[in-house]
NUKEKOL-341172 format. One line per 2 residues: number of its first residue (from 1); for each residue x, y, z of N, C-alpha, C. Coordinates in nm, 3 decimals. Layout:
// residues N
NUM) X,Y,Z,X,Y,Z,X,Y,Z ~ ...
//
This chain:
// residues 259
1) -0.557,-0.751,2.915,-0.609,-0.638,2.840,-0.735,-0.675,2.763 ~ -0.760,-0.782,2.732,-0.843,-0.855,2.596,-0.993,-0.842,2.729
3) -0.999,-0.799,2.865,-1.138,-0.865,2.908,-1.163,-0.698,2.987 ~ -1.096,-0.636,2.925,-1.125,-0.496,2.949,-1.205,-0.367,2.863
5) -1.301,-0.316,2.893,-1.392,-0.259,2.805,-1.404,-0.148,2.873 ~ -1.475,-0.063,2.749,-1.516,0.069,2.742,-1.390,0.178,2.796
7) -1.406,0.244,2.890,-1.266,0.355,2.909,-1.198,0.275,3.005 ~ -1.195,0.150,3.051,-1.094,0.059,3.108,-1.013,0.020,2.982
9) -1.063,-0.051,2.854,-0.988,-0.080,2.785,-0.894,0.029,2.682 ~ -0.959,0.159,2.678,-0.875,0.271,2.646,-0.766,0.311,2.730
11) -0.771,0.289,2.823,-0.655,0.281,2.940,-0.545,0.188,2.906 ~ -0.603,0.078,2.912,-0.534,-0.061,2.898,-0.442,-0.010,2.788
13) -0.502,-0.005,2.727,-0.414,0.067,2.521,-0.336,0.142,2.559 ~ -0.396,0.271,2.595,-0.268,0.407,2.623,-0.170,0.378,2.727
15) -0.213,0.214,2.795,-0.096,0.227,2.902,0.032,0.130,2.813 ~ -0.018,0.058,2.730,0.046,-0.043,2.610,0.187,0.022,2.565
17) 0.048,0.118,2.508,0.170,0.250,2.366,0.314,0.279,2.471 ~ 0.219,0.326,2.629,0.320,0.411,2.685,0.471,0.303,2.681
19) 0.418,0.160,2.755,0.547,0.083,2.768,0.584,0.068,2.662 ~ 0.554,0.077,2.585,0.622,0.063,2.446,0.697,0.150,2.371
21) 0.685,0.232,2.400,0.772,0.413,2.399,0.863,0.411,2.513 ~ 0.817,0.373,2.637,0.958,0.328,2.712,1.052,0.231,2.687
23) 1.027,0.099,2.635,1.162,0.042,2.570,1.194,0.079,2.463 ~ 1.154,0.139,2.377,1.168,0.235,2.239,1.301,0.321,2.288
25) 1.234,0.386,2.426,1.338,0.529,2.448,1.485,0.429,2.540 ~ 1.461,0.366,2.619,1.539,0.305,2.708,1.623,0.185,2.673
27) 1.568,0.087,2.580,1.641,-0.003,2.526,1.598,-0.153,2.573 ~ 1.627,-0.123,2.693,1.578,-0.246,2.817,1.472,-0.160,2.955
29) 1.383,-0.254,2.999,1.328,-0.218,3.160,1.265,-0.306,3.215 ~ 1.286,-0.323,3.322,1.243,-0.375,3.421,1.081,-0.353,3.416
31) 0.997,-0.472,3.496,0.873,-0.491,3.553,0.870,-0.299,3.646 ~ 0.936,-0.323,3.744,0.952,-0.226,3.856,0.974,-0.091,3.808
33) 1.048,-0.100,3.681,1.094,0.047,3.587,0.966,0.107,3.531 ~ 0.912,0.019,3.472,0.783,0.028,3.376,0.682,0.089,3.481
35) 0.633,-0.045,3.584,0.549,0.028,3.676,0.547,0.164,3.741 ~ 0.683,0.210,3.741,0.683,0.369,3.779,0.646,0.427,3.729
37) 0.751,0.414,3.601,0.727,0.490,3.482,0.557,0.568,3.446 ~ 0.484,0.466,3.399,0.334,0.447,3.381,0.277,0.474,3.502
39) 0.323,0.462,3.653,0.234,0.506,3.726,0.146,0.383,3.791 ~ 0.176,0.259,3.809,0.091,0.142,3.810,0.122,0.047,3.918
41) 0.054,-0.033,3.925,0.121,-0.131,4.032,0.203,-0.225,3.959 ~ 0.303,-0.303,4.006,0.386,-0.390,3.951,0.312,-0.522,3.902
43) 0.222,-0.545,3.949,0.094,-0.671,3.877,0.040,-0.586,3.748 ~ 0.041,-0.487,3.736,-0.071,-0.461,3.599,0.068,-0.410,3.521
45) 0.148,-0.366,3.552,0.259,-0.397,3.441,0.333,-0.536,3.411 ~ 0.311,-0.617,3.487,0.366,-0.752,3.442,0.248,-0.829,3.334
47) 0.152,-0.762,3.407,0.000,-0.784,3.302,0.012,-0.688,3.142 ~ 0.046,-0.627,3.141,0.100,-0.544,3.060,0.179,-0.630,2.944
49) 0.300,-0.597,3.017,0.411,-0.719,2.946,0.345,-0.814,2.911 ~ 0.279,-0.909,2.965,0.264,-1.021,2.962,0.196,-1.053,2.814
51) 0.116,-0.967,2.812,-0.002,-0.936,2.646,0.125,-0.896,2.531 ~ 0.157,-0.819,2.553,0.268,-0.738,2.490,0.351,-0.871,2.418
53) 0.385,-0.938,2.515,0.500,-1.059,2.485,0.431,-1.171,2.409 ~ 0.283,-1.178,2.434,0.217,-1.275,2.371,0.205,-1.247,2.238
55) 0.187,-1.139,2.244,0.214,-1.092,2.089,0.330,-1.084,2.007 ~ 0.398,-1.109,2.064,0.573,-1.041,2.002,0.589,-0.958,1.982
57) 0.513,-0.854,2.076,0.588,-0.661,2.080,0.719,-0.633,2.129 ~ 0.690,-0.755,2.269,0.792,-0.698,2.367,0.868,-0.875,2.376
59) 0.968,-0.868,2.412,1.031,-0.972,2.453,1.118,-0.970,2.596 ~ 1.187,-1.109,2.648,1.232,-1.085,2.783,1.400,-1.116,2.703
61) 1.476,-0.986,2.774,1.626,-0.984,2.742,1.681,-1.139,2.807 ~ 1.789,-1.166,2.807,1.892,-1.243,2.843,1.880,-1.219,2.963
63) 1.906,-1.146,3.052,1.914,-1.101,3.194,1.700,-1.094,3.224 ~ 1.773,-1.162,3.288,1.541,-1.225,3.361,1.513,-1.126,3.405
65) 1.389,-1.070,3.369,1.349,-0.958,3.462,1.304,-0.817,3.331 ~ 1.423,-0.854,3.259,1.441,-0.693,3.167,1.370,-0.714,3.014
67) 1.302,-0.641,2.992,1.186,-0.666,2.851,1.300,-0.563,2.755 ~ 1.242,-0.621,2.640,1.290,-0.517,2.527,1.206,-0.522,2.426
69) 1.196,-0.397,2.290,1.136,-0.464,2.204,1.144,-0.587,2.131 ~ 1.033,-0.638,2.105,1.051,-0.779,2.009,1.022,-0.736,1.835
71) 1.068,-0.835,1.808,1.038,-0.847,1.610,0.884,-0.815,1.575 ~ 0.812,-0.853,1.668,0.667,-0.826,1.640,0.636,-0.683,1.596
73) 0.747,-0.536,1.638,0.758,-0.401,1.655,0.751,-0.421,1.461 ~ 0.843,-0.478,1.411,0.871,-0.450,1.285,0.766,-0.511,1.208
75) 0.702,-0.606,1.211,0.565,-0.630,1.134,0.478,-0.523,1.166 ~ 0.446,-0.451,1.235,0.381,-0.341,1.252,0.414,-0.213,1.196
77) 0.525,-0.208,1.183,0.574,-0.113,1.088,0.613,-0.139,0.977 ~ 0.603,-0.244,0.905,0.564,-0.288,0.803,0.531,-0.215,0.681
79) 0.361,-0.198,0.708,0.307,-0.117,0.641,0.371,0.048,0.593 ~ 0.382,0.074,0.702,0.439,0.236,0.722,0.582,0.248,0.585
81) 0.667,0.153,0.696,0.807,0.157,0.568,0.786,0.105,0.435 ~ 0.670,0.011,0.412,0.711,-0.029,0.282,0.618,0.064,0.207
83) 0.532,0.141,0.250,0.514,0.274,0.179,0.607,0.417,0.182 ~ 0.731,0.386,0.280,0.779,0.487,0.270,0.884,0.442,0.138
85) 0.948,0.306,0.184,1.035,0.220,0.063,0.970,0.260,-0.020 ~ 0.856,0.263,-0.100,0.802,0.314,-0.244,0.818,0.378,-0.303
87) 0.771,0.492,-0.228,0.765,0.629,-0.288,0.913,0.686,-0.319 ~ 0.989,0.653,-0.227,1.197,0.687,-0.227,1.208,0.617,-0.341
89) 1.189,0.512,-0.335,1.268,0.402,-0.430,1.213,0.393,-0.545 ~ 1.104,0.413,-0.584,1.045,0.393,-0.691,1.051,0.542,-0.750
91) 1.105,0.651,-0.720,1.061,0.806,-0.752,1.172,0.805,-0.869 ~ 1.310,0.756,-0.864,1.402,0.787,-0.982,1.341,0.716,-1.108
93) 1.301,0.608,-1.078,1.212,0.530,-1.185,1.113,0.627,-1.287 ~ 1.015,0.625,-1.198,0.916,0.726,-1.176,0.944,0.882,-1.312
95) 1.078,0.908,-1.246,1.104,1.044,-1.318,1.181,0.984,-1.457 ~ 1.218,0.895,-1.462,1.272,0.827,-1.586,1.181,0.794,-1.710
97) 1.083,0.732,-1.623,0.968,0.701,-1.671,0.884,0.824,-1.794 ~ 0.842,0.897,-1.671,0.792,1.049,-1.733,0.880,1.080,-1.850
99) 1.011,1.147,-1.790,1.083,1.149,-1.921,1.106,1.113,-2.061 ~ 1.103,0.980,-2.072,1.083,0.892,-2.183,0.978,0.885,-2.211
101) 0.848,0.904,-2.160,0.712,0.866,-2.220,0.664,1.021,-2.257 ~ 0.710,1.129,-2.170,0.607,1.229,-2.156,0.501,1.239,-2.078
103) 0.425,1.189,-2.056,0.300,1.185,-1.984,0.355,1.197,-1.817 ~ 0.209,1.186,-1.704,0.221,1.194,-1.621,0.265,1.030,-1.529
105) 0.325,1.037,-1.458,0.393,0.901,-1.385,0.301,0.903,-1.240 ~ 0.215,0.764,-1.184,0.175,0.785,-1.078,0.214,0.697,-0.990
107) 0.265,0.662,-0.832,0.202,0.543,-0.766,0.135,0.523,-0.669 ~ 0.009,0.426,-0.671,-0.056,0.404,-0.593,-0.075,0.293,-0.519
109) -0.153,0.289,-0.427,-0.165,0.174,-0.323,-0.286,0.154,-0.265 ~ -0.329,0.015,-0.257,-0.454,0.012,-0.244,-0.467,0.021,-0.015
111) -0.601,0.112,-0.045,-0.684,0.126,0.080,-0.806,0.152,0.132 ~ -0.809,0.057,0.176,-0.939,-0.010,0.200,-1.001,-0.021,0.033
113) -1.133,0.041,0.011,-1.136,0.030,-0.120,-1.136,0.080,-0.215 ~ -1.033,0.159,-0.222,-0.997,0.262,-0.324,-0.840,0.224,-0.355
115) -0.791,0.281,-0.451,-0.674,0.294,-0.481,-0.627,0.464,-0.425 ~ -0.479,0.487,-0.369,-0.524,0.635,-0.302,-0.338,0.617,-0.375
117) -0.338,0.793,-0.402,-0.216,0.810,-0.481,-0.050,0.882,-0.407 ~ 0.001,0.803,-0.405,0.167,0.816,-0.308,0.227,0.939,-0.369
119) 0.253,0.941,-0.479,0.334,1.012,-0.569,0.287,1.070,-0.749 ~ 0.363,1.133,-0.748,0.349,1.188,-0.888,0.487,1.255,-0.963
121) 0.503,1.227,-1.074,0.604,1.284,-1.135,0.529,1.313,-1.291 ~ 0.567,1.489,-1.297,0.538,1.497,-1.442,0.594,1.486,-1.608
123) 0.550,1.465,-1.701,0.695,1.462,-1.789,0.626,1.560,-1.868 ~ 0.750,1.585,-1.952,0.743,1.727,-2.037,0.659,1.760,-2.152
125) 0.557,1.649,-2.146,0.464,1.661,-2.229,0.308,1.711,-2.208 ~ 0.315,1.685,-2.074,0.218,1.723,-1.974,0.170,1.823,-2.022
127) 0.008,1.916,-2.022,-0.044,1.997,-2.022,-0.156,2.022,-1.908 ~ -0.146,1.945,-1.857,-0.220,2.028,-1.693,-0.161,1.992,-1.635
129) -0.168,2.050,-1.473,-0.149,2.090,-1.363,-0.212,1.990,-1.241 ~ -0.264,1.912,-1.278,-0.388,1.865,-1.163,-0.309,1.739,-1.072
131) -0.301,1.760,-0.938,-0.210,1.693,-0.848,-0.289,1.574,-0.811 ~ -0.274,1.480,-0.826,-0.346,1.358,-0.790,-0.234,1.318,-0.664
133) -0.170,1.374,-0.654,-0.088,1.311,-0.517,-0.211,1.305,-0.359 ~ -0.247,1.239,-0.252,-0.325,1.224,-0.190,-0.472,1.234,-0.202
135) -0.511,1.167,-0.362,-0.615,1.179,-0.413,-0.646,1.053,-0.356 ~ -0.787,0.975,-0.359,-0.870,0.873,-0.349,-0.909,0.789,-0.467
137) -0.929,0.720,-0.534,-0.969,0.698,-0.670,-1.035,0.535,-0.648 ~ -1.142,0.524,-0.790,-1.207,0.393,-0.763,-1.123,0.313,-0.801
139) -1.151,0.190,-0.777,-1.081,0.077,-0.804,-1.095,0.014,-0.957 ~ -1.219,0.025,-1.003,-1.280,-0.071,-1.116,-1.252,0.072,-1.230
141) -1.210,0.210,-1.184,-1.241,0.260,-1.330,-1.105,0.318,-1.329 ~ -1.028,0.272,-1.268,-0.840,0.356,-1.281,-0.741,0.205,-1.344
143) -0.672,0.254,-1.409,-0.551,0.162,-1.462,-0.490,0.130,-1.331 ~ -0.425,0.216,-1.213,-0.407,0.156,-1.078,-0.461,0.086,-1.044
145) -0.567,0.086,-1.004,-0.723,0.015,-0.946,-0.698,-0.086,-0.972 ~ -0.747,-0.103,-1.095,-0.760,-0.241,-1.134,-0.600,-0.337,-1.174
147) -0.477,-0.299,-1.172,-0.384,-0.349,-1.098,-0.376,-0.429,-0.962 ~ -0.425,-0.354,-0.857,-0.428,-0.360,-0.758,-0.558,-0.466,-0.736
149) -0.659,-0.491,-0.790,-0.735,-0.586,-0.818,-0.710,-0.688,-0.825 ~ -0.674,-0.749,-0.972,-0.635,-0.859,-1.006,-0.536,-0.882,-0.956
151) -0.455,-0.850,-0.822,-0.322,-0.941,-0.759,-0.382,-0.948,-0.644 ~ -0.528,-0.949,-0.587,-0.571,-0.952,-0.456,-0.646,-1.092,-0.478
153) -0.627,-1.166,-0.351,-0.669,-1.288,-0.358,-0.809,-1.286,-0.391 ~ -0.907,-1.382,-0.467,-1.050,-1.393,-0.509,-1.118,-1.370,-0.424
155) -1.099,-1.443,-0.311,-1.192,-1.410,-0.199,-1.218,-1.226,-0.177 ~ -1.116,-1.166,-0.137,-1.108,-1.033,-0.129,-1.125,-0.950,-0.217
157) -1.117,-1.054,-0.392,-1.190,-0.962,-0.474,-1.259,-0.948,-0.452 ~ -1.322,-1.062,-0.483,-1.497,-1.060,-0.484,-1.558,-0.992,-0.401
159) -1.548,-0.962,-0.238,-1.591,-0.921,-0.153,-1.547,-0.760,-0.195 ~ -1.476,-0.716,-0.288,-1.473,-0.561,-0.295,-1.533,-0.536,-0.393
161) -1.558,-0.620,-0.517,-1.651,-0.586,-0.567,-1.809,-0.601,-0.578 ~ -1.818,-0.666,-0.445,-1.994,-0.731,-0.443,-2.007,-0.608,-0.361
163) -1.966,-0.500,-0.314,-2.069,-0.410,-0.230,-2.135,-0.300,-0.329 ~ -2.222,-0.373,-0.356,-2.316,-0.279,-0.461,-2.288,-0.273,-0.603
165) -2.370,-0.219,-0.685,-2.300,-0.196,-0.790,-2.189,-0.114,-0.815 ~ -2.104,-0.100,-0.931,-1.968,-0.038,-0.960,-2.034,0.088,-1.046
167) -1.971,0.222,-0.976,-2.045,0.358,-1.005,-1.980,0.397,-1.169 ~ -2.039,0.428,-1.201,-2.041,0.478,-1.358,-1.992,0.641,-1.360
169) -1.853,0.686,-1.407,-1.776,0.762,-1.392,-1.792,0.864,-1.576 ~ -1.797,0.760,-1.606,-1.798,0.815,-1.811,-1.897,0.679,-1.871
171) -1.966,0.732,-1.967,-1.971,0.633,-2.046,-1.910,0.514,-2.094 ~ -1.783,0.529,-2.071,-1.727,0.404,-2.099,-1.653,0.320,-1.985
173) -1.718,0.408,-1.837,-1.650,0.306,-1.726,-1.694,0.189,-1.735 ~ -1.625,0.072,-1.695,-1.660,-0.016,-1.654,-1.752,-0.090,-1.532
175) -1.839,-0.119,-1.575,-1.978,-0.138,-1.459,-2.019,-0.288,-1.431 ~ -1.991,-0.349,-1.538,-2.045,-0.504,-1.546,-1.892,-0.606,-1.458
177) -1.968,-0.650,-1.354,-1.851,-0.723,-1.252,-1.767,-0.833,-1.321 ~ -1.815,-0.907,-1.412,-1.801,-1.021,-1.525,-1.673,-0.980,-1.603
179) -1.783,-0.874,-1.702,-1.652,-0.816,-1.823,-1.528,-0.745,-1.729 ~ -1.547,-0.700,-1.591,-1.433,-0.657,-1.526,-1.363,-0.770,-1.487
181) -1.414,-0.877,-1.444,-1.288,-1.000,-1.420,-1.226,-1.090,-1.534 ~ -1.304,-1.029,-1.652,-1.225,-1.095,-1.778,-1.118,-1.002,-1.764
183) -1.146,-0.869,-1.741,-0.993,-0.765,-1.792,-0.888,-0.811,-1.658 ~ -0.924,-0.791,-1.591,-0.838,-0.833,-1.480,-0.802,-0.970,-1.449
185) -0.808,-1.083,-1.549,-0.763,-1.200,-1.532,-0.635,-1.123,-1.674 ~ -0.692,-1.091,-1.778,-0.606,-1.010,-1.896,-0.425,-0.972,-1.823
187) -0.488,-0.892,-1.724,-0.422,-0.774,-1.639,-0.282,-0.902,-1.613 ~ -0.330,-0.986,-1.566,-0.256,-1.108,-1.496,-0.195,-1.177,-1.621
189) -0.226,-1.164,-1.726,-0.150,-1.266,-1.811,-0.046,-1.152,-1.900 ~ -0.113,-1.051,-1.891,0.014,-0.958,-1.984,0.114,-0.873,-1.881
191) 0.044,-0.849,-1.765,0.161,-0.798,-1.691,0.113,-0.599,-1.681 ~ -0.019,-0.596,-1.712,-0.051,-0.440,-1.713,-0.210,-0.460,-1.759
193) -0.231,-0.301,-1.720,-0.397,-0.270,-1.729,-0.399,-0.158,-1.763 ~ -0.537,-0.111,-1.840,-0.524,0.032,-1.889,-0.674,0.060,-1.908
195) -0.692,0.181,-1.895,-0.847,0.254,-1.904,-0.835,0.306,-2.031 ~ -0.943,0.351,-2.084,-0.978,0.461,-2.166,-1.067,0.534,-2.159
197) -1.062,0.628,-2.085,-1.190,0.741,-2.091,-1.279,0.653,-1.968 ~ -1.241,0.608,-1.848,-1.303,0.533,-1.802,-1.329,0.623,-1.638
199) -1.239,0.693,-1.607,-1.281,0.804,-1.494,-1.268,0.946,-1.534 ~ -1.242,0.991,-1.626,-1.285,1.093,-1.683,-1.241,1.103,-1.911
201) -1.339,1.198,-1.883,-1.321,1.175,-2.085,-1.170,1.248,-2.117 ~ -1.140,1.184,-2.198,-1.032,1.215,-2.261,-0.899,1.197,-2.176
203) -0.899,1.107,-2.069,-0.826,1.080,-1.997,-0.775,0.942,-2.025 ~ -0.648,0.891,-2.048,-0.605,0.723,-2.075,-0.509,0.740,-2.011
205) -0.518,0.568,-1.967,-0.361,0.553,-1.869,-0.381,0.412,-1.856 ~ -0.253,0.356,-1.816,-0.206,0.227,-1.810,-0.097,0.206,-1.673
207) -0.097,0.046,-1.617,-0.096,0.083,-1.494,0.000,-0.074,-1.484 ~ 0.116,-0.103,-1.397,0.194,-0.212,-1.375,0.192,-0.235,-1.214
209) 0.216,-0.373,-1.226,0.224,-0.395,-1.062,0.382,-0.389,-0.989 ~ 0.383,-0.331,-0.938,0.466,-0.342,-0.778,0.491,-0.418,-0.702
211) 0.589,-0.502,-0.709,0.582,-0.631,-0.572,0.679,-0.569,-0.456 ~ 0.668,-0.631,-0.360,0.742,-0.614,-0.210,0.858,-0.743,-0.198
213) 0.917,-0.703,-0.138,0.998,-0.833,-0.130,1.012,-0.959,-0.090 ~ 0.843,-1.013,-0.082,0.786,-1.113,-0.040,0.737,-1.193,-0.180
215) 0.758,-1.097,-0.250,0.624,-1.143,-0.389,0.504,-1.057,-0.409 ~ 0.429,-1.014,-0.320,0.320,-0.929,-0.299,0.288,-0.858,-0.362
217) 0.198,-0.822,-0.453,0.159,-0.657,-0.534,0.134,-0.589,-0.447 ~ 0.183,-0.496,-0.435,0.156,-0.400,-0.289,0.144,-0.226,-0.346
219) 0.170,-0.177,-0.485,0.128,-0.078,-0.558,0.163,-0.127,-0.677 ~ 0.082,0.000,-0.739,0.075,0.020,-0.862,0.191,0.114,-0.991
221) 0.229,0.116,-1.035,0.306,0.261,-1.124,0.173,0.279,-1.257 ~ 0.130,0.401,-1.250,0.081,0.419,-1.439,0.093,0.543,-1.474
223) 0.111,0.531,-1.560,0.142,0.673,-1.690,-0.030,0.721,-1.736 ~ -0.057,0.821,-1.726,-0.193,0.887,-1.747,-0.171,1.000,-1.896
225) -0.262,1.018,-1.971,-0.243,1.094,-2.072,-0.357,1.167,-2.108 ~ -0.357,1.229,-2.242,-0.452,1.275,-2.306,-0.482,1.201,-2.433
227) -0.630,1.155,-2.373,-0.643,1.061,-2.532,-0.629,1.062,-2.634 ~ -0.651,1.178,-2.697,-0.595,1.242,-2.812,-0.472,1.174,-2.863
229) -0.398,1.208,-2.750,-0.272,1.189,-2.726,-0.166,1.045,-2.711 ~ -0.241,0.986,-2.629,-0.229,0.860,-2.500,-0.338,0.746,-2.598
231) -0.304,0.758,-2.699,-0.390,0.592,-2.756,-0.356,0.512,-2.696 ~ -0.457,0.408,-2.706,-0.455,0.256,-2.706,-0.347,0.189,-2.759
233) -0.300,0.246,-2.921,-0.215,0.183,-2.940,-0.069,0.242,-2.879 ~ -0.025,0.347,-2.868,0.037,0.386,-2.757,0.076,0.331,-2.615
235) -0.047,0.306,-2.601,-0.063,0.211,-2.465,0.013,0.093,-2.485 ~ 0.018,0.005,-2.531,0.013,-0.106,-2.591,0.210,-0.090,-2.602
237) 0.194,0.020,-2.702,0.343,0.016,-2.751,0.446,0.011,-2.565 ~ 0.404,0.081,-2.520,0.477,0.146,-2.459,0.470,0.059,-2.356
239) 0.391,-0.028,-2.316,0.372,-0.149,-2.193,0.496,-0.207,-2.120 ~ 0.556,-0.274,-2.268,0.693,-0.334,-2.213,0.789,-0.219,-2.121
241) 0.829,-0.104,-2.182,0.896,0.006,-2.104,0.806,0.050,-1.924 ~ 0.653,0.092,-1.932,0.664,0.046,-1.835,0.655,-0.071,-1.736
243) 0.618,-0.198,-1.762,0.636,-0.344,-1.705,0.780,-0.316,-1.662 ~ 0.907,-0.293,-1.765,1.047,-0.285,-1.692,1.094,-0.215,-1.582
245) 0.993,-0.111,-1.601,0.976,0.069,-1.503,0.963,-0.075,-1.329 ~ 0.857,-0.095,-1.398,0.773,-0.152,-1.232,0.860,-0.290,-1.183
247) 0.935,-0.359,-1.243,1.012,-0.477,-1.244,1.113,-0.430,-1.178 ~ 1.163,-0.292,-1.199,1.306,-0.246,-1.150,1.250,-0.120,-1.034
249) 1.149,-0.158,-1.008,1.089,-0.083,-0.868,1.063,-0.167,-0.780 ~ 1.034,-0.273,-0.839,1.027,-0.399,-0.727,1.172,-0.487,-0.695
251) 1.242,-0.457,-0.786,1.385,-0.510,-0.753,1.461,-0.405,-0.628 ~ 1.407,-0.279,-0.658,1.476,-0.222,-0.517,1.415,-0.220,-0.407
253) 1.282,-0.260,-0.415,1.221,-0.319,-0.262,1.206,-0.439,-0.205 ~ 1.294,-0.519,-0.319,1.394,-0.645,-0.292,1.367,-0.749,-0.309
255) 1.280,-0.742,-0.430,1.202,-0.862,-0.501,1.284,-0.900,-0.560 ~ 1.301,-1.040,-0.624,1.369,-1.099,-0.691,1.294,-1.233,-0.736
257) 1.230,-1.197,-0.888,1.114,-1.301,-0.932,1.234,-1.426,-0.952 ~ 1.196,-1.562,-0.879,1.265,-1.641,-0.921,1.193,-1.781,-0.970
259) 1.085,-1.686,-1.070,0.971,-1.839,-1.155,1.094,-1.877,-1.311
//
């Protein structure tokens, strides 16, 4: 497949997916099964397989001859479930959260280079309406964001924040790459991050990390407010409650810090 180009190698792919939806649906198949199936000669489905297996998509059953899926299927879906694991698992939190604080409850996850938002829960203190659920948001001027920052290896920081300068949202976003890796080394020693008036005025929020059951920061949880409302020192107070919020969101996606 790897020496195939242009609408040969789009072929190559859609003929991939297909065998791969056939042991999906079937369980086990044959070289000879597949080749029907797909329509092919029995050399370009063993060619098929053959890539497939190099990868650990597909594997060869006990009985010679018969492929099945391999473990390689589940690193690929990976991604998918442990954003679906989030949003389920972390949502009773989430609404607990709100409750006790009032404010709005968010979580996010970083992509490509934005932070983009899974969920939302409101609490009863709330006075707007505004759905950030499948919103986009910057990285350097959200309490998520910059969560999701400081647990990404240096290399990959750096490289997300060297493309250009960092866009100026309010007066008081954060723009200078420096004073942003002092806060986000901060972020790392207290266990949370928080804006003020930093993507829009009168907007504050504070933001905890998410691990996977590898260790990984893989989202964010933060509580958003009205500044007025949502001080600093507020912020501050209220950290430990959510740090516990996000500790017991990562315990049900099966973390277990054992420093």
């Amino acid at each position: 497949m790897s020496n195939d180009s242009g609408s040969g190698g789009v072929q190559s792919v859609d003929r991939a997916i297909s065998v791969l939806e056939i042991l999906s649906q079937r369980g086990e198949a044959g070289v000879s099964e597949v080749a029907a199936e797909i329509d092919v000669h029995k050399s370009t489905a063993f060619r098929l397989l053959g890539a497939l297996e190099a990868r650990g998509l597909v594997e060869q059953a006990e009985d010679r001859g018969k492929y099945r899926l391999g473990f390689g299927i589940i690193r690929l879906a990976g991604g998918v479930s442990t954003q679906m694991d989030i949003t389920g698992r972390a949502r009773p939190i989430c609404q607990e959260l709100a409750g006790e604080i009032g404010e709005t409850v968010n979580i996010a996850v970083l992509r490509s280079a934005h932070a983009v938002n899974l969920d939302q829960v409101r609490g009863p203190s709330t006075i707007t309406t505004y759905n950030w659920v499948g919103q986009i948001t910057p990285l350097h001027a959200t309490s998520s964001g910059k969560v999701l920052l400081a647990y990404l290896d240096d290399r990959e920081r750096a490289r997300l924040l060297s493309d250009g300068e960092l866009e100026s949202f309010t007066p008081k976003t954060m723009v200078d790459v420096d004073a942003l890796e002092l806060q986000l080394a901060r972020t790392r020693q207290t266990g949370y991050a928080y804006c003020l008036e930093e993507l829009e005025e009168g907007l504050n929020a504070m933001a905890a990390p998410i691990r996977s059951y590898h260790g990984e920061v893989v989202a964010a949880v933060s509580v958003s407010g009205p500044a007025y409302r949502f001080t600093v020192e507020r912020i501050h107070e209220l950290a430990p409650m959510l740090i516990s919020g996000a500790d017991e969101i990562s315990r049900r996606l099966g973390y277990a810090d054992r420093s």
